[in-house]
N, C-alpha and C positions, 0 to 999 in steps of 0.2 A: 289305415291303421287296424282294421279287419280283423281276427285271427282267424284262423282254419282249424277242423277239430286234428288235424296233423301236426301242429304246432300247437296247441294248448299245451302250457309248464307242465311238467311232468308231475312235478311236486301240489300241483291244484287239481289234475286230472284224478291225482291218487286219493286224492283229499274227497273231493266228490264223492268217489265211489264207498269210501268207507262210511260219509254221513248216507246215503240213500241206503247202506245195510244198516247202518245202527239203529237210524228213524224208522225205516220200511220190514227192515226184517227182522229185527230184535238183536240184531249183532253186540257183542262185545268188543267195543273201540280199540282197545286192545290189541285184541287176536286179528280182525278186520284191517288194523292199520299194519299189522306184522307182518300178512296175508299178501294185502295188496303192494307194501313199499320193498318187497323181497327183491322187488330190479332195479329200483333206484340206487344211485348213486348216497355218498354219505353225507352230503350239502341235500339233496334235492329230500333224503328221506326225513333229515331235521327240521326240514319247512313246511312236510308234508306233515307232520306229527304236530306243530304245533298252529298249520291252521286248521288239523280236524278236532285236536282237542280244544282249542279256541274256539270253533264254531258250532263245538258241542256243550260245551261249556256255559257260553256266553249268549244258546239261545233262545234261552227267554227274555234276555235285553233284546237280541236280534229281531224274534219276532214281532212284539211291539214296536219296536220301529217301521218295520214291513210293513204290518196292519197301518203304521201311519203315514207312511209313503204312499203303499200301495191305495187305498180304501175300499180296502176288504181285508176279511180273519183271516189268517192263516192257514185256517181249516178251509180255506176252500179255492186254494192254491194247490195242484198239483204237486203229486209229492218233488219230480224232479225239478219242476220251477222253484218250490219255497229249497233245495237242498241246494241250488246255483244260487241264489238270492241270498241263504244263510250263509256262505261262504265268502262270497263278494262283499258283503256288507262285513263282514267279521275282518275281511282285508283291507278295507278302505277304513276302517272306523279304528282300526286297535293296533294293525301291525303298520301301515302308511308308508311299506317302504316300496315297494314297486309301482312305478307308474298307472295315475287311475285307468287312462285309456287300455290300459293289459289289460289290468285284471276286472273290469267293464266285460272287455272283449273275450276274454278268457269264461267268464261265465255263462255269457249268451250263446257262446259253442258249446259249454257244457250242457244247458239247457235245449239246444235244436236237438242234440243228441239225447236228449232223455224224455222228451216232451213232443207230441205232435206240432201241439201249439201254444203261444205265450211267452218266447223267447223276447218279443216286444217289450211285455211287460219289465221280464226282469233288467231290460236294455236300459226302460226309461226310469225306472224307482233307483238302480246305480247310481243312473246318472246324476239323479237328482240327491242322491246321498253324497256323491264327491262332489259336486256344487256346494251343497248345506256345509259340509265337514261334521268331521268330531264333536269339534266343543259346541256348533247350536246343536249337534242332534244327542251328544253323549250328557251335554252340560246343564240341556233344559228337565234333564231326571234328577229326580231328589230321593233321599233316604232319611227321609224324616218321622217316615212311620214304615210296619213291619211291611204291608201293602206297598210302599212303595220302596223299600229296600229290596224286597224280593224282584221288580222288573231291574232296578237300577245294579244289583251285584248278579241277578242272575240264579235264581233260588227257585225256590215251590214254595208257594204265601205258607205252608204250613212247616219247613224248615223257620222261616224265617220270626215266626211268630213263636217257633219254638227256644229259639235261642232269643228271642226278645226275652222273653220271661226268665230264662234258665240264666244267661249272662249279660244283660242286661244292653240298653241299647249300642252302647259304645261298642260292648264287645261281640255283640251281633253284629254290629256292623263289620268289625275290625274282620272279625271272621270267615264272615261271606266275601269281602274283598279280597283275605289273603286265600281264599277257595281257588281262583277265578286266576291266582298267579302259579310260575314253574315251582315244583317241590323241590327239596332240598335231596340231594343226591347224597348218603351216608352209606361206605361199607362198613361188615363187622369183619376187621380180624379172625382170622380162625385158630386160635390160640392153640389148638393139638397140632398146628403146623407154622406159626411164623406169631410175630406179636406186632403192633399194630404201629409201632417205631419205624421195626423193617421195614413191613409194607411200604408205610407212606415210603421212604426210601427208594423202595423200588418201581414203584408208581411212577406212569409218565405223566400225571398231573398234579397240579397242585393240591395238598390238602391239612387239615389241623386236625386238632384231638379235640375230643369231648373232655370238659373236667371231671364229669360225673360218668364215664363209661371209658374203662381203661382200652375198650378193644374195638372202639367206633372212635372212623374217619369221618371225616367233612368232607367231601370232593367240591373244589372250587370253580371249575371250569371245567367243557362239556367231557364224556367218557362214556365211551361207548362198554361197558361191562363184560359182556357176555364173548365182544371176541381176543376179553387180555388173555394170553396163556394164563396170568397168574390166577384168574379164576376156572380155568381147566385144569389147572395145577391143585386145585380147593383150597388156594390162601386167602379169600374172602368170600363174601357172601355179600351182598346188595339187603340190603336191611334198615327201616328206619331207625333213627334212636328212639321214640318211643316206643318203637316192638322192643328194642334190645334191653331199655328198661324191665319187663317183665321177669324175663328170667334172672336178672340180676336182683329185685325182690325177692323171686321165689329163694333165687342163695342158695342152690343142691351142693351139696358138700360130695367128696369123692366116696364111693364104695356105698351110698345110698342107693336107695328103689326108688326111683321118682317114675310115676304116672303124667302124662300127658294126653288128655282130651281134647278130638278134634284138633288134631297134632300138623297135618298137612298146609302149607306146603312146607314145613321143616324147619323153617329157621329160626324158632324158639326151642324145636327140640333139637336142634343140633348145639345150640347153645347153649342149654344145660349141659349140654355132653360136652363138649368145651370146660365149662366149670367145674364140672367133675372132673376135669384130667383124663377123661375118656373109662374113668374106674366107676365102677357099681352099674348100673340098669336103669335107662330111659326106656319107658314102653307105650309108643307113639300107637296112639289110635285114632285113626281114619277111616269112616263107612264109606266113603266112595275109594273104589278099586284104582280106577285110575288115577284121583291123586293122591295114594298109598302109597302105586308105585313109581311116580315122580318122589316123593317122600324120601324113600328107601335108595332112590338113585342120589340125590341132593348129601342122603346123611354118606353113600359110599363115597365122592368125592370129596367130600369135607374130613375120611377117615374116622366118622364118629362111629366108630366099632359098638361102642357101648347102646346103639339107638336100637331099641329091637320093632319093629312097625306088624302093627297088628289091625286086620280090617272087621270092627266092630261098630255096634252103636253105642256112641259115648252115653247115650241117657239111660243105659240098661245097667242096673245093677253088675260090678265086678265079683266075678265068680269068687276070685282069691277073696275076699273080703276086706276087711278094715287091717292092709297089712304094709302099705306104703307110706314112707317116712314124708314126702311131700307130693301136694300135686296140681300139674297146672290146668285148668278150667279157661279155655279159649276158646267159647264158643260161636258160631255162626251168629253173627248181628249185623244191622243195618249198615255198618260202614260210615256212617255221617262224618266219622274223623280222618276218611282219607280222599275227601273230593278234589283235591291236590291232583292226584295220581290216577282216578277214575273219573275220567271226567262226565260220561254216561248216568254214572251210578245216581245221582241226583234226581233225574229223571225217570228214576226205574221203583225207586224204593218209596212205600208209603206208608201214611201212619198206622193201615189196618196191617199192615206187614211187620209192622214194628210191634207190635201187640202179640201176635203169633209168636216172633221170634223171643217176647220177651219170656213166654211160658214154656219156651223147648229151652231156653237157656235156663231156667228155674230146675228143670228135670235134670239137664245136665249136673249143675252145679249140685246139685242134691244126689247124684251115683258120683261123683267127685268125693263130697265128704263124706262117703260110705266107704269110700275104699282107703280114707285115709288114718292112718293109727293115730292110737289117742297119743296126747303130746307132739301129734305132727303138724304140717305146714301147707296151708292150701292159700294158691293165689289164683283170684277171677276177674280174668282183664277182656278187655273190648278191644274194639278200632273204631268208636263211636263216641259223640256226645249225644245222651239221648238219656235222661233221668231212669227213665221205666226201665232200658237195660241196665242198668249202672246202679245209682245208691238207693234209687228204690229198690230194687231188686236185694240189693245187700241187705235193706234194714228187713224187708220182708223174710229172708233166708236167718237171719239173727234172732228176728221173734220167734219161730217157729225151730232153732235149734240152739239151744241154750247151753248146748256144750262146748260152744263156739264162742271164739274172742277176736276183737279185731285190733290189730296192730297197730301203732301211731305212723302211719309211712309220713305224714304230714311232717313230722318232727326229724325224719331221716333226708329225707329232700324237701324241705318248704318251699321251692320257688316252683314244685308242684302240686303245692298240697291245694285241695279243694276250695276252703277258706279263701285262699285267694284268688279265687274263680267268683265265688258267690256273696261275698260282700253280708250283706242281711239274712242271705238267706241260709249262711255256715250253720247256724243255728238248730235248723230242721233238717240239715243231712248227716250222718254219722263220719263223727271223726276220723282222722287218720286216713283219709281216700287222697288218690293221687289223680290228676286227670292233666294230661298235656292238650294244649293248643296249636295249633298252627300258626298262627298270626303272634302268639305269642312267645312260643320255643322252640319256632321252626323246626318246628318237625309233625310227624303226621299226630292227629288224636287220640291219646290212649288213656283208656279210663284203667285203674291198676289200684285192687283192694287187696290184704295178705289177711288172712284168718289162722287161728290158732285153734287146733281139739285139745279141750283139757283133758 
């Protein structure tokens, strides 16, 4: 029952090689998996995707188990032993639908091949993992505290001790669980070309409407996006609904100036240019070059004539001054609200990073309401749960500009408003904030505040 490193799946070979770049060389899972699955077939590249996002995902459950299979840390396993080892084990334990002798055997060729030596080992810790199964080895972890919810859902102990406090255990947990599962696949209608009726309509798969976002799909069942003509055609965009919420906040009315910081990759300022009926002036700023002009390419296929894309630094005072009727504030932050969809990112991002970030979003947000007119409209959203970016942040930017008013969004959409996030703690955060869940409204993270200049 043997394999050969000639027959090793294709869809596990592929998998392999994107964890030993993600772990070994700093790769984005992402790009790595795009990279490497460009030969496969359209079965072999969907298996591939999700045992690397699964085994990247899940492996800090993985490696605890390893260390207790094996008896030894992790650290001191060869990189390409523990990446045949995280793999096999993420197969045998979560997905259990191919035979354990394969994928046993499928690893330990993955392994001769990447390792002088030590193929043994990851031969015998399998083994002993599909003997044990699942429920002794998945069922003897508990999440009864933040320490051990972090091996059991697969977290960093300081994620998880963060949402212990911020949403309290149930919904730490509920959280980090729905981390660990597939996201939710939503396009946006592109309303300067088609309305989101047609589409579905025309669409070869199944999907529903959002009640609260006229121009967001559901997609039901798998869809491969990128090769429909209809988005060659720029009749959607791939879009979460909680990104699409944003601009629907901010509300740019047609023949306005709306500013956009840190604008790239485009799909909230194409969206406002949507809104606007493609009349008045989005002016998308992006400092990196290269995704300006991904940017500028996204807003030509979508037809948003109206996006004009400029490469600056958003935290620099705007020259024109305080002459914009609204503006959106989207700045670079930790990501904690979309480990759905990154499954890497968990393991990359930390809390001294999150501190950095939360003071370059501070600068941003502050050349944001410099350039916005008085009686204008400024909205500052995330893709994160994380306080210090989010409503601390806001109440910090309120005390120190007191020309500033914040909006009830609470009272516009309550089944997003804050309050029902924080229970005790509504109290101490400023009204009116809006923060989506995953586990709870399926869909990705977004924290989304709207302020008002008197």
């Amino acid at each position: 029952m043997a394999s050969s490193a000639a027959t090793i799946a294709p869809a596990r070979s592929c998998a392999y090689t994107v964890l030993r770049r993600v772990f070994e060389r700093g790769a984005y899972a992402d790009e790595a998996l795009q990279a490497e699955s460009r030969d496969l077939d359209q079965r072999d590249r969907a298996l591939a995707m999700r045992l690397t996002y699964g085994s990247i995902q899940r492996s800090g459950t993985l490696d605890r188990l390893i260390e207790q299979l094996a008896g030894r840390a992790v650290e001191r396993l060869d990189a390409p032993l523990l990446a045949a080892l995280r793999l096999g084990m993420y197969e045998l334990l979560y997905l259990r639908g191919a035979p354990d002798y394969a994928v046993v055997a499928d690893a330990v060729e993955l392994a001769k091949g990447g390792a002088r030596a030590g193929h043994g080992l990851v031969n015998a810790v399998l083994r002993r993992a599909a003997r044990e199964g699942p429920a002794a080895l998945l069922g003897a972890l508990s999440d009864a505290t933040p320490e051990q919810a972090a091996v059991m859902h697969s977290h960093p102990e300081w994620i998880a001790r963060l949402w212990w406090q911020e949403l309290g255990a149930d919904g730490a947990r509920a959280l980090m669980a729905c981390d660990n599962e597939a996201g939710e696949l939503a396009l946006r209608a592109n309303t300067l070309r088609t309305d989101a009726s047609t589409l579905a309509e025309q669409l070869p798969v199944r999907t529903h409407l959002d009640p609260h976002i006229p121009e967001a799909l559901v997609v039901e069942e798998p869809f491969d996006v990128h090769s429909s003509p209809l988005w060659s055609a720029g009749a959607f965009l791939a879009q979460s609904r909680g990104a699409m919420l944003v601009a629907r906040v901010l509300a740019p009315r047609p023949g306005e100036r709306v500013l956009d910081l840190c604008a790239a990759p485009g799909g909230k300022s194409t969206h406002l240019a949507a809104l606007m009926q493609g009349d008045g002036e989005v002016l998308a700023v992006e400092q990196n070059r290269r995704r300006a002009g991904a940017l500028a390419r996204t807003a030509q296929r979508l037809g948003a004539v109206n996006v004009r894309v400029e490469i600056a630094d958003a935290a620099l005072a705007r020259p024109e001054g305080p002459v914009f009727d609204r503006v959106l504030v989207d700045p670079p932050c930790s990501g904690l609200g979309t480990l759905q969809a990154r499954p890497d990112l968990r393991w990359r991002v930390s809390p001294e990073a999150i501190g950095e970030m939360s003071r370059t979003q501070a600068s941003i947000l502050a050349a944001g309401a410099g350039a916005l007119r008085p009686g204008g409209v400024l909205v500052y959203s995330t893709c994160t749960i994380s306080p210090i970016e989010n409503e601390r942040l806001i109440a910090a930017f309120l005390d120190s500009h007191p020309a500033f008013g914040l909006d009830d969004l609470a009272a516009e959409l309550p089944a997003y408003g804050m309050s029902a996030v924080l229970g005790d703690r509504s109290a101490a955060v400023p009204g009116g904030l809006l923060l989506t869940l995953p586990h709870r409204d399926h869909t990705a993270g977004f924290f989304i505040a709207r302020l008002r200049r008197s």
